[in-house]
C-alpha positions, 0 to 999 in steps of 0.5 A, a space after each residue: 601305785 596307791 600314794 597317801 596324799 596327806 603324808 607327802 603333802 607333810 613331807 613336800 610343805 605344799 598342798 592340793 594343787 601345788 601338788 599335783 603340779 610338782 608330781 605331774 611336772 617334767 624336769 628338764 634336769 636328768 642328772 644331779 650333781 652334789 659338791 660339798 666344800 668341807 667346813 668354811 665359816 659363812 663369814 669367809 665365804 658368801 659372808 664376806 662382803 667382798 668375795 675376796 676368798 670365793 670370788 667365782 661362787 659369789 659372784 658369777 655363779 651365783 648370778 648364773 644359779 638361785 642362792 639360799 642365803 640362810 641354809 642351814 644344818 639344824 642336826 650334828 655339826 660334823 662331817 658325816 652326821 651332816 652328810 648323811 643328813 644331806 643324804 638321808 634326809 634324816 639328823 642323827 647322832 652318828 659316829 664321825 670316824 666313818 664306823 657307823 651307817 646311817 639309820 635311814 636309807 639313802 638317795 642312792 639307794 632310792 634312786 637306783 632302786 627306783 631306776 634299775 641301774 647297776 651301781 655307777 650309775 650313782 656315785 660318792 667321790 670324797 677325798 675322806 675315806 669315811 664317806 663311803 658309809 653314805 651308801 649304804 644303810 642299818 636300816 634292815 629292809 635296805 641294808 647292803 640293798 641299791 648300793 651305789 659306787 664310792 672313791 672315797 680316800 686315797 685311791 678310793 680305799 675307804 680309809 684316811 684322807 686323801 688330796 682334793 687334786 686327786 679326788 677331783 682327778 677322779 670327779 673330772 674322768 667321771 664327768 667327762 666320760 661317755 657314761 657319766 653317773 646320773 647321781 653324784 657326790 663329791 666331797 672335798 675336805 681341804 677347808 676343814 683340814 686347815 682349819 682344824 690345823 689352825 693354819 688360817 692362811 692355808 685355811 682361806 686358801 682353800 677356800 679359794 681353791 674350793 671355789 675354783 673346782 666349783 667352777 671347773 666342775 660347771 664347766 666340765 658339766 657345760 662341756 659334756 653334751 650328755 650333761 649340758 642342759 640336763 644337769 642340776 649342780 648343786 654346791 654346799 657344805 656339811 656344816 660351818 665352824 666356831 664363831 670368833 669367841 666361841 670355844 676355839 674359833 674357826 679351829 673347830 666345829 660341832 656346837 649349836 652356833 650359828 658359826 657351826 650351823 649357819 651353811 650355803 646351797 646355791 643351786 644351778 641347772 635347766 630348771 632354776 632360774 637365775 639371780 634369785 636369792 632365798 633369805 627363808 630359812 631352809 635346811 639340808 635335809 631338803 637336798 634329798 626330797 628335792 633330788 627324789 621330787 626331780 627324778 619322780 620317785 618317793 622317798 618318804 623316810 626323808 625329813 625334808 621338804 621341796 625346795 620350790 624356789 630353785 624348781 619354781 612349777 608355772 
């Protein structure tokens, strides 16, 4: 396969033999799991000085993984614009209700194109039904091409908004089967529903709750022989909320401030090394170009670059 070296140097943010080190590079991560929590404000998460509402992400785990302190989604502050840039990639104006496909193709589709496997082997699991549009793609040489399996809702019907229990019933029967998918997405929305409900206490409440399934989701990756060793976690959101002061607080999210904007990644797996904290600003479009760098296969409609501190390359 012919590659145009100076375009995937634009794309990875690295050159000559940096490069080369990256391509040529065995990960030890086979299987690379996403959780994203749906809308917490920074200020009530890793902002928080004392770890009160997420006392297991930003303090064990976080020293078990490397910490982006400054993530960032520099597009649409919303649920399925920003997880479709997760995704793809790609920011793009795209409807929120879950009735427009992104434009780009998605890490799914690469990867299973890349991979030839059948559809479970890469997966959406979203308590919001309107997720299950991240599969699948306008764009024409993809479109209805690589599609991976979704649960996307109340029993996986693609529509509404179903309880994070249940979806994270779904994620534990995955994780913990025989043949778990090797790519995987998990949204839970509990976060973002409280706060649009203007109910504060509920709000930071499931933000702990939140914090708690990060930590059965590891636990169930470290138990599982097939997924011990082999597995990259990595934890972050779609998009912020309002800062106080700024239109109607933490009720809501989409503008450009940095209550909207500002978001996490922390990153744990065999290749990552432990205790790090990153305070360069990085973006969200970085996920997939790190997740096809991981797992070998180009994906240049991606927008993002490499994120070296997590995948250092001795």
């Amino acid at each position: 396969m012919k590659v145009n070296f100076l375009i995937l140097f634009c794309f990875f943010g690295i050159t000559g033999q940096a490069f080369s080190q990256v391509f040529d590079h065995s990960f030890n991560t086979k299987f690379v799991y996403i959780l994203v929590i749906d809308g917490p404000r920074y200020s009530e998460t890793y902002g928080e000085q004392n770890c009160k509402y997420s006392p297991i992400l930003c303090d064990s785990l976080k020293k078990e993984g490397t910490f982006y302190a400054n993530f960032q989604n520099n597009g649409p502050t919303f649920t399925v614009p920003g997880h479709a840039a997760i995704v793809t990639g790609n920011y793009q104006r795209i409807s929120n209700s879950g009735t427009t496909l992104p434009k780009q193709p998605s890490i799914f589709q690469y990867f299973l194109k890349a991979t030839n496997q059948d559809a479970s082997a890469a997966y959406v699991v979203a308590s919001k039904g309107k997720l299950d549009v991240l599969v699948n793609t306008k764009h024409k040489k993809w479109h209805n091409q690589y599609v991976a399996s979704t649960y996307c809702g109340p029993n996986g019907n693609g529509l509404g908004y179903g309880r994070d229990d249940k979806t994270f019933a779904k994620v534990s029967a995955l994780v913990q089967s025989q043949n778990p998918p090797q790519l995987l997405l998990i949204n839970l929305l509990a976060v973002d529903v409280y706060g649009h409900a203007n109910n504060w206490d509920k709000y930071l409440e499931a933000i702990t709750q939140s914090d708690t399934y990060a930590a059965q989701l590891w636990e169930m990756i470290q138990a599982n022989p097939l997924l011990k060793d082999q597995t990259t976690l990595m934890i972050t959101n779609d998009h912020g909320r309002h800062l106080d002061g700024v239109r109607s607080g933490f009720v809501n999210h989409g503008c450009r401030c940095a209550g909207c904007r500002h978001i996490s990644l922390l990153v744990l797996g065999p290749d990552t090394p432990k205790g790090v904290i990153v305070a360069k600003k990085t973006d969200m479009i970085d996920i997939s170009k790190t997740i096809a760098t991981i797992f070998h296969f180009e994906m240049p409609t991606s927008k993002g670059a490499f994120l070296q501190e997590a995948f250092p390359i001795k």
